[in-house]
Each structure stands twice: as C-alpha cells, then as structure tokens.
C-alpha positions in Angstrom: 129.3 165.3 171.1 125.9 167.3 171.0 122.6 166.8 171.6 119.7 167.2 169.1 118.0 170.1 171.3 115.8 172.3 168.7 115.5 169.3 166.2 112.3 168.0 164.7 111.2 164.9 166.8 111.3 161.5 165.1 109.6 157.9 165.3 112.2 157.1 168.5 111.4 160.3 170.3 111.5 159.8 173.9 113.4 156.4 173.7 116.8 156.1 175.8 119.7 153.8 174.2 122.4 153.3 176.0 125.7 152.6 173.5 128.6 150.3 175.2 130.7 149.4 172.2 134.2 149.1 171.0 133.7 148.3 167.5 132.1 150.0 164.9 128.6 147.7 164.2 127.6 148.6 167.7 128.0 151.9 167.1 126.7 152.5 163.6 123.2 150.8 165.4 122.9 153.1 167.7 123.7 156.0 165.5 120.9 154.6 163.2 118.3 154.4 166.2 119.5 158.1 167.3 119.3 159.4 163.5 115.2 158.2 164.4 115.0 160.6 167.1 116.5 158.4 170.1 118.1 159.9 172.7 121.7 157.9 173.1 124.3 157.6 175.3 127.8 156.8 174.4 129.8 155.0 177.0 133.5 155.9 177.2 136.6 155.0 178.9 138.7 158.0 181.3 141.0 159.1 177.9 137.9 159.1 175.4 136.4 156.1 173.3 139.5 155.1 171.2 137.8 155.4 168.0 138.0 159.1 168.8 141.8 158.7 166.7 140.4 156.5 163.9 141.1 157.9 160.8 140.5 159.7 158.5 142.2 162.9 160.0 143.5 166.0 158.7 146.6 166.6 158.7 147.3 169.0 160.5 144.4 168.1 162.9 145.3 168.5 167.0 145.9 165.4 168.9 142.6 165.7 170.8 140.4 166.5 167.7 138.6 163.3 166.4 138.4 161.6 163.2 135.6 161.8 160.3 134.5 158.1 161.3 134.7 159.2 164.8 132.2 162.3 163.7 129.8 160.3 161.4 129.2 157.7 163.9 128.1 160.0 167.0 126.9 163.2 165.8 124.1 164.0 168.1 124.8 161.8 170.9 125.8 161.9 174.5 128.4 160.7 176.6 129.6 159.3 179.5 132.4 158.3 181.5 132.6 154.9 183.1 136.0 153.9 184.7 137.3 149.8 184.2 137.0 147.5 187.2 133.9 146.4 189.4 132.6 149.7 190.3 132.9 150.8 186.4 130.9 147.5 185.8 128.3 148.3 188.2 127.6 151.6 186.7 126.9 150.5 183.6 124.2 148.2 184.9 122.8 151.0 186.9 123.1 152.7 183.5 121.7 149.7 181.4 118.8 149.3 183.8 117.6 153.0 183.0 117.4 152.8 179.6 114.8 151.0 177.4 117.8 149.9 174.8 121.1 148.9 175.2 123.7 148.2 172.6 126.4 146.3 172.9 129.5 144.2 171.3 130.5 143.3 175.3 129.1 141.0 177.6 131.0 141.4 180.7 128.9 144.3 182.0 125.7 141.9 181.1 123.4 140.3 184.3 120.1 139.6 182.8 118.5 139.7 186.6 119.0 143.6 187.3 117.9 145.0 183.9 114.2 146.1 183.6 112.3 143.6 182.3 111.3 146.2 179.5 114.5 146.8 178.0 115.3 145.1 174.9 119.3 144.4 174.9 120.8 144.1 171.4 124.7 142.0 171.7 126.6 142.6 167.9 129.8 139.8 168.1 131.5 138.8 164.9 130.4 135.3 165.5 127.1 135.0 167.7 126.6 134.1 171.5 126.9 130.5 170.7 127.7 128.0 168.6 131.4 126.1 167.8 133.1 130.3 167.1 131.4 132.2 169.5 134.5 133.1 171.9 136.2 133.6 169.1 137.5 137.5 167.8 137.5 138.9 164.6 138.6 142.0 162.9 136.5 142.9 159.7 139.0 140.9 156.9 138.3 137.8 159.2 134.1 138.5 159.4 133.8 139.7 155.9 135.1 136.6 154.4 133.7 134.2 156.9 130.6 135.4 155.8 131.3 134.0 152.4 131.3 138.0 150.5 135.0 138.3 149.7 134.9 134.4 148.2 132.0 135.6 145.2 134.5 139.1 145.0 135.6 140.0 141.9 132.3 138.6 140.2 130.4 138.9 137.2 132.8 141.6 134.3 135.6 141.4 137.2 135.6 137.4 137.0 135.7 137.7 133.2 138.3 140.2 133.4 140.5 138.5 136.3 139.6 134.9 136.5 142.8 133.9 138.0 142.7 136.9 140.6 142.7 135.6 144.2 139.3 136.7 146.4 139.2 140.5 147.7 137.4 142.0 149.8 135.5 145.7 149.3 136.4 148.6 150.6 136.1 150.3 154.3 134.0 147.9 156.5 130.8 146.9 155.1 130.8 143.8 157.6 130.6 146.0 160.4 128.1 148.7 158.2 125.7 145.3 157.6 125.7 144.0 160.9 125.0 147.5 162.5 121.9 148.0 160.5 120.3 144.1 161.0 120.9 144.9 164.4 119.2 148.3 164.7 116.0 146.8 162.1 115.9 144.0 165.2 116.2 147.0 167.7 113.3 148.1 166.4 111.5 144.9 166.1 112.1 144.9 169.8 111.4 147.8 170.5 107.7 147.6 169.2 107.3 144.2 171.0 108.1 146.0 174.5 105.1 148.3 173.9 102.9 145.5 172.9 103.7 142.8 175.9 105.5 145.1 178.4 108.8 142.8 177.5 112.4 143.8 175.9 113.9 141.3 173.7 117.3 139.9 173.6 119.1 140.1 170.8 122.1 138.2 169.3 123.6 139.6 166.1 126.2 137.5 164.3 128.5 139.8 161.5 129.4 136.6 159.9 125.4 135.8 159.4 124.9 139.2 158.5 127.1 138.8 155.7 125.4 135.4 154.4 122.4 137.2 154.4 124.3 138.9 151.1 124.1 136.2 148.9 122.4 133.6 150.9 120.4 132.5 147.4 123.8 131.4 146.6 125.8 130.1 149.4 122.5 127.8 150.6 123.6 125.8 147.7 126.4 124.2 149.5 123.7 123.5 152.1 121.3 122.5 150.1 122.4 121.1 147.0 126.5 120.5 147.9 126.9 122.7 145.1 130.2 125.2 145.9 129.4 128.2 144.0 132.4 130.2 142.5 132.7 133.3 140.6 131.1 133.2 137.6 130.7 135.2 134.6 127.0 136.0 135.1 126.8 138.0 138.1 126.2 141.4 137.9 126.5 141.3 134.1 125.7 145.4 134.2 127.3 146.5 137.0 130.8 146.1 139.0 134.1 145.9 137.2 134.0 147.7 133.8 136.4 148.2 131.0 137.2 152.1 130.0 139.0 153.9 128.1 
C-alpha cells in the first residue's frame, strides 16, 4: 500500500486512523475517512491481512499479488504488522492510544482506560455491542436479511413479475458497504465533537440496524402498526426489474 505524499490535502488532513479490521465495513470506513485526506493505518497479521486473496483476481495473477477488493479498499493507506498474543495486543493499544480514530470490528484489543481521552473509537459488529445478538457472528447473507432488505427483494415490477419467487438478496455486499459508510458519517460526527469538548466518542455500529435504516418507513410498521409488510406491486414502479426484449 502507498501513501498519498504529493496529493491535494483534504477536510481530514492531519488526522491519524488507525484500521484493526477483519471484515470489509471496517475497512470500507476507514477508506472513506482516508479518501477525506486522513492519514490511516492498516493493521495486519505476520502473512498479510487475509483479504489480500479476496477476489476478484486475474487469472494468471501471482500468489502474493492482491485482489481488486483488496486494492479498492486500501489504496493510499499504510500498514503495519502486529503479531497475535499479549504482546501483539499490547501494541495495538500503544497504537490505538496514538491515534485520534480507531476503527474496528474487534474488541479484544479494546481497554477504554489507556486510550487518550480524545480519540473517538468507532466498533462495526453485525449485531451491536449489546442487546439479546450481540455475541453473535454473521456473514453478510445472515446481516443483510436480518436487517429486513432481502425480505422486500424482488419488489415493485420484480414482485409483479415473480410473485411466487422466494426473497433474494443483491449483489456483492451492500450490508457491509451501508454499515461502513454510517460508521464513517458517525466518525465524523465524532470527530468534530473531539475538537469542540476535547472528548472522542464511542461508537457502536450495528450492520443489521444499518440495513433497517433502508426501508425503515416500512418495517416500523410491524412496530408500530403490527402491520407485516410484503412485496408489493407498488414499489419502485419505475425502476428495478424490467421486461425487455
């Protein structure tokens, strides 16, 4: 990975983010923050961050050459190597505590008492830090439909088409896409309240409640009203699945 030595500086100039993250939301957060001029630092296991050999690849790429994910989701940052086990963990407090954000989908590295009290820590789990699901894993088929999108999929000229078709889910992972940009907008938020009150904030992001946000006029009914609301015909009208030639 490279550095953005020579570019223009942006809004996040002279802001350090620290990136420890297996999953994708984590990282497409801190890619968003370092696309704003942030200087971010990837943390990576001896070996290199697995997603290094996420696809897609070319065919006839070398072992060690990453994937196009790998390449859109850390162009222009840095990295560092951090080895498992108590010392690994200490370093990336020592790390954390030098930085004024850190994002995250761990918390095993987390002790709130030796971080500055200016940095604003930003955690991205499938299901939040609490509640009845929080220890509980997800892959993005589980988050995407727990957050209620893949139930209203096929909608609108699809549901006309396909009535009887059984719920889907889109394409790639727009769970983890969602949840990584909520989390850098609250980054942000945080962010701007460290410079106002001398303060970082803490964070929880939940994929599942970033995917209600998607249609939370209609899944609120349930809540609201007891209403269960299916796929009708209405949705979308001009858009989504068409009929061609």
């Amino acid at each position: 990975m490279t550095d953005l030595a020579g570019s223009s500086p942006g809004a996040l100039t002279g802001w350090r983010v620290l990136e420890i993250a297996d999953g994708l939301a984590a990282s497409f957060c801190a890619k968003v923050l370092g696309d704003l001029g942030a200087e971010v630092v990837k943390v990576e296991p001896s070996g290199g961050h697995p997603s290094r050999r996420w696809g897609p690849r070319r065919r006839d790429a070398a072992p060690s050459e990453p994937g196009g994910r790998f390449l859109y989701l850390n162009t222009g940052k840095a990295s560092v190597i951090v080895n498992d086990g108590p010392q690994g963990i200490a370093r990336l407090r020592e790390l954390a505590a030098g930085c004024d954000v850190v994002v995250s989908d761990q918390t095993s590295w987390y002790e709130e008492e030796e971080l500055n009290e200016s940095t604003t820590v930003v955690v991205i789990t499938p299901f939040g830090l609490t509640g009845p699901y929080a220890d509980y894993r997800a892959n993005h088929l589980v988050s995407f439909h727990a957050g209620g999108e893949g139930s209203l999929l096929p909608s609108g000229p699809g549901w006309t088409l396909y009535p009887e078709r059984p719920p889907i889910q889109v394409g790639a992972d727009l769970a983890e896409y969602d949840a990584g940009w909520n989390a850098a907008v609250a980054a942000l938020v945080g962010m701007y309240d460290s410079l106002r009150t001398g303060r970082g904030q803490r964070v929880d992001v939940s994929i599942q409640e970033s995917e209600l946000t998607l249609n939370r006029t209609r899944l609120s009914r349930y809540n609201n009203d007891g209403v269960v609301m299916q796929r009708d015909a209405g949705r979308y009208g001009l858009m989504g699945m068409m009929r061609c030639r």
